[in-house]
C-alpha angles and dihedrals in degrees: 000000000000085000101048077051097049086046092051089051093047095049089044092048082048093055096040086055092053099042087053089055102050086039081060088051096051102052098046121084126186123254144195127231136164129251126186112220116185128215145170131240141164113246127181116248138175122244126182134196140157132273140201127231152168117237124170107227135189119263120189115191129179133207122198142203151160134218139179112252118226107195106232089200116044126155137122141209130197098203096053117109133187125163091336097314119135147183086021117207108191132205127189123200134183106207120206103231121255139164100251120014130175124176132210135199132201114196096194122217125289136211097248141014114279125164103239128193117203123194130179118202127188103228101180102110094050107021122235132293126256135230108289114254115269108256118165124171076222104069130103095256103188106187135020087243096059088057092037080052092049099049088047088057096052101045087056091051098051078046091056099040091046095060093041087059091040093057106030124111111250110238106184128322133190121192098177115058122124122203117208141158093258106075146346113272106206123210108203120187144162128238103217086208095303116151099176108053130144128203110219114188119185132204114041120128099204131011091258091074086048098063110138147144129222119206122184123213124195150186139199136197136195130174114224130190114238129190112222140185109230142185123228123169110230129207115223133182120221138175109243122184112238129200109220130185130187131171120242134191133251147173144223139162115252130163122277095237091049079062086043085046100050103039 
């Protein structure tokens, strides 16, 4: 009899057990949560800094200079006549070739007021024109041809200056300067490359009221090739280690009243 009790106990104790534990099952659920994990890897990143080179470079460099201008070609006639101009005083210049040239020209001052007209012509394509022949109604003229021969001439030379006026370039020209005993009056200019140019003034009577300098000044220019250290910023690609972290999901069985507690 004590063992069929003891048995009983035993087999009730059994039952409660496994009633309690399926009591347990069925009041847990599975639920999600998230978890970081960290890791390394390489990645790929950009990196600049700065190198040095050589690099050949253009270098222009000028050299100046001045210098006093003789006319070659200097003469003047009184009865010449040409748009208006009269009483013509002519000066020829050769020009050296440079670069840049400018010329400038200082009428001094004179002993009494006189209107004065400046023009500067470029003479290189047909060259300048030379002092006009000497005809004069006083000369011992011997025979009809030799005049005939004279006035030829000078009709031929009118000819020949008209059309190198005609068709020369126009450098610079002034119609309103006054020379007077008070101050200098300047005439400044550029050459445009020119090397044959002539500087025709009209309207002084005598060679005392057309008293002037010229002065050239010049400029050079040469391009050199210079070596030079120089700076540049490079872009460079490198491996670098990273340190990522993510968050990941992950499960695990609670109770259903440890939900109901933390909500």
């Amino acid at each position: 009899m004590r063992r069929q009790a003891v048995g009983r106990r035993l087999y009730v104790a059994i039952i409660i057990m496994l009633m309690l534990v399926v009591s347990i099952a069925a009041g847990c659920v599975e639920v999600s949560y998230p978890v970081k994990e960290t890791y390394w890897e390489n990645t790929t990143v950009s990196e600049n800094h700065s190198e040095t080179f050589s690099q050949v470079v253009p270098i222009v460099r000028a050299v100046s200079g001045e210098q006093a201008l003789t006319p070659d070609i200097v003469w003047s006639n009184p009865e010449l006549e040409y748009n208006g101009l009269k009483h013509f005083w002519y000066y020829g210049y050769s020009l050296p070739k440079h670069d840049e040239s400018r010329v400038k020209v200082l009428f001094l001052k004179q002993s009494y007021y006189e209107f004065v007209r400046v023009y500067v012509y470029d003479f290189g394509e047909r060259g300048q024109i030379l002092a006009p022949p000497l005809i004069s109604a006083g000369e011992n003229v011997t025979s009809s041809a030799t005049a005939l021969g004279g006035i030829e001439s000078w009709k031929n030379w009118i000819n020949s200056s008209n059309t190198k006026l005609t068709y020369a370039r126009t450098l610079a020209g002034i119609s309103d300067l006054w020379l007077n005993g008070e101050e200098n009056q300047i005439f400044e200019f550029n050459t445009h490359g020119s090397r044959e140019i002539a500087i025709i003034i009209s309207g002084p009577a005598t060679a005392p009221n057309c008293y002037f300098t010229t002065t050239l000044s010049w400029s050079d220019y040469s391009t050199e090739n210079v070596t030079r250290a120089a700076d540049h910023i490079v872009t460079s690609s490198i491996q670098q280690p990273t340190e990522i972290t993510q968050s990941i999901l992950k499960t695990k069985v609670v109770p259903f009243w440890e939900i109901l507690l933390n909500r």
